[in-house]
C-alpha positions as CSV (number, residue, x, y, z in Angstrom):
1,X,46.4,91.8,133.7
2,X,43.2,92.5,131.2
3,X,42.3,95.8,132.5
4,X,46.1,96.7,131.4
5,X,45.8,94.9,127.9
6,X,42.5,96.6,127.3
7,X,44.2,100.0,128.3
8,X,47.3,99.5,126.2
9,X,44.8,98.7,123.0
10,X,42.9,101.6,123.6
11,X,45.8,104.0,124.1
12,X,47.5,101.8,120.9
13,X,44.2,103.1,119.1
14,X,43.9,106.6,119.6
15,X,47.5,107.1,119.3
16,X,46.6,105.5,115.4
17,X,43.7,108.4,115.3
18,X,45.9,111.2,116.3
19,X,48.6,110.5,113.8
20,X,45.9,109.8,111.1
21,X,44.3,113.6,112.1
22,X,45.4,116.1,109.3
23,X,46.1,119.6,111.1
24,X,43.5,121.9,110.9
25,X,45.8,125.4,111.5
26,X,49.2,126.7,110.1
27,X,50.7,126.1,113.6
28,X,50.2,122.6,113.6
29,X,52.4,121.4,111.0
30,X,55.5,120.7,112.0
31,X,58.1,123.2,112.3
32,X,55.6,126.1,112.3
33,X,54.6,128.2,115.2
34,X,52.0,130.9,116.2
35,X,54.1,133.5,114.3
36,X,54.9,131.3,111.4
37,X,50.9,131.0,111.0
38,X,50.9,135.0,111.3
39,X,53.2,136.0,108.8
40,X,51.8,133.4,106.6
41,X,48.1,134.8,106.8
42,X,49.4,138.5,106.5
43,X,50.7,137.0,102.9
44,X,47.4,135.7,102.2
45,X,48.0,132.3,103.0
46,X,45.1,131.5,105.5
47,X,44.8,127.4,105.5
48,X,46.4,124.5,105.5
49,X,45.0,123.5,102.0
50,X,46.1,126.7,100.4
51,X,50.0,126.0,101.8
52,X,50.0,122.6,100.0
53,X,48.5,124.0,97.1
54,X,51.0,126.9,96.7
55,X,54.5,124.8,98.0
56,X,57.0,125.8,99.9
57,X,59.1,128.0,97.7
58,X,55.6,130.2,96.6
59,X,54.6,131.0,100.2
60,X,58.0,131.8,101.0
61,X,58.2,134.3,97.9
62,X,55.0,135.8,99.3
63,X,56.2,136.6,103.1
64,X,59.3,137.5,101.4
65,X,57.0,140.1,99.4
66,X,55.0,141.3,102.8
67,X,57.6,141.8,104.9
68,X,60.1,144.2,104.5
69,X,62.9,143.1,106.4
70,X,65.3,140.1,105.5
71,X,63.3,137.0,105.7
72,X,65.8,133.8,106.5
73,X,66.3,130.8,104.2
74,X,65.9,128.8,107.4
75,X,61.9,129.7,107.0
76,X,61.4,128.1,103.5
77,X,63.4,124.8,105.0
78,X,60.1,124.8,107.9
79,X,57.8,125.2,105.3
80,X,59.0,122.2,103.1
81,X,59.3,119.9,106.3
82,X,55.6,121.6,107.1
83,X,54.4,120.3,104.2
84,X,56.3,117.1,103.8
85,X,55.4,116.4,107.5
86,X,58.7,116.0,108.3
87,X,61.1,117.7,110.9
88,X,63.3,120.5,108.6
89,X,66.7,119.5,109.5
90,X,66.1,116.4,107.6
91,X,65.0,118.0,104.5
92,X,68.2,115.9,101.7
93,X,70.6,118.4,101.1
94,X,69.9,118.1,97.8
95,X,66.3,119.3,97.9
96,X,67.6,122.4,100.4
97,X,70.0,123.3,97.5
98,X,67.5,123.5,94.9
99,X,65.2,125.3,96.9
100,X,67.6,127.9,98.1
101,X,69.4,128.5,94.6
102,X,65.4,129.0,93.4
103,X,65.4,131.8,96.2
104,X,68.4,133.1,95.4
């Protein structure tokens, strides 16, 4: 019975340092995948830091201004639960409209 106390208060712990752990790549964040962190370093955007620094809506503008093809709304909505830390789909409809009508 202690060895399985002591295990659960270790796992207990380190569980509490994972979620404390800030991401250290693009990919990381929630919502964002290996190509997310590509198109985002082809628009300059090379860091973690420099994401939260610019917002969603600005780093969306600027893969919207390196790629040529249509880039989808859907993409700013991941990079505002990115940065929030939050999965996109709960993003308040509110928010989504005033980011999408600054898009648009």
């Amino acid at each position: 019975m202690q060895l399985a106390s002591k295990s659960l208060d270790f796992a207990k712990e380190e569980k509490a340092e994972q979620a404390a752990a800030k991401p250290t790549r693009l990919k990381d964040l929630p919502n964002l995948r290996i190509t997310n962190e590509r198109m985002l370093k082809k628009a300059g955007i090379d860091s973690v830091e420099r994401l939260y620094e610019l917002g969603s809506l600005n780093a969306f503008n600027a893969i919207k201004e390196t790629y040529a093809s249509a880039v989808s709304t859907e993409l700013l909505l991941a990079l505002e639960g990115a940065i929030n830390g939050t999965h996109w789909s709960i993003i308040q409809d509110k928010r989504r409209k005033e980011l999408i009508n600054q898009v648009n």
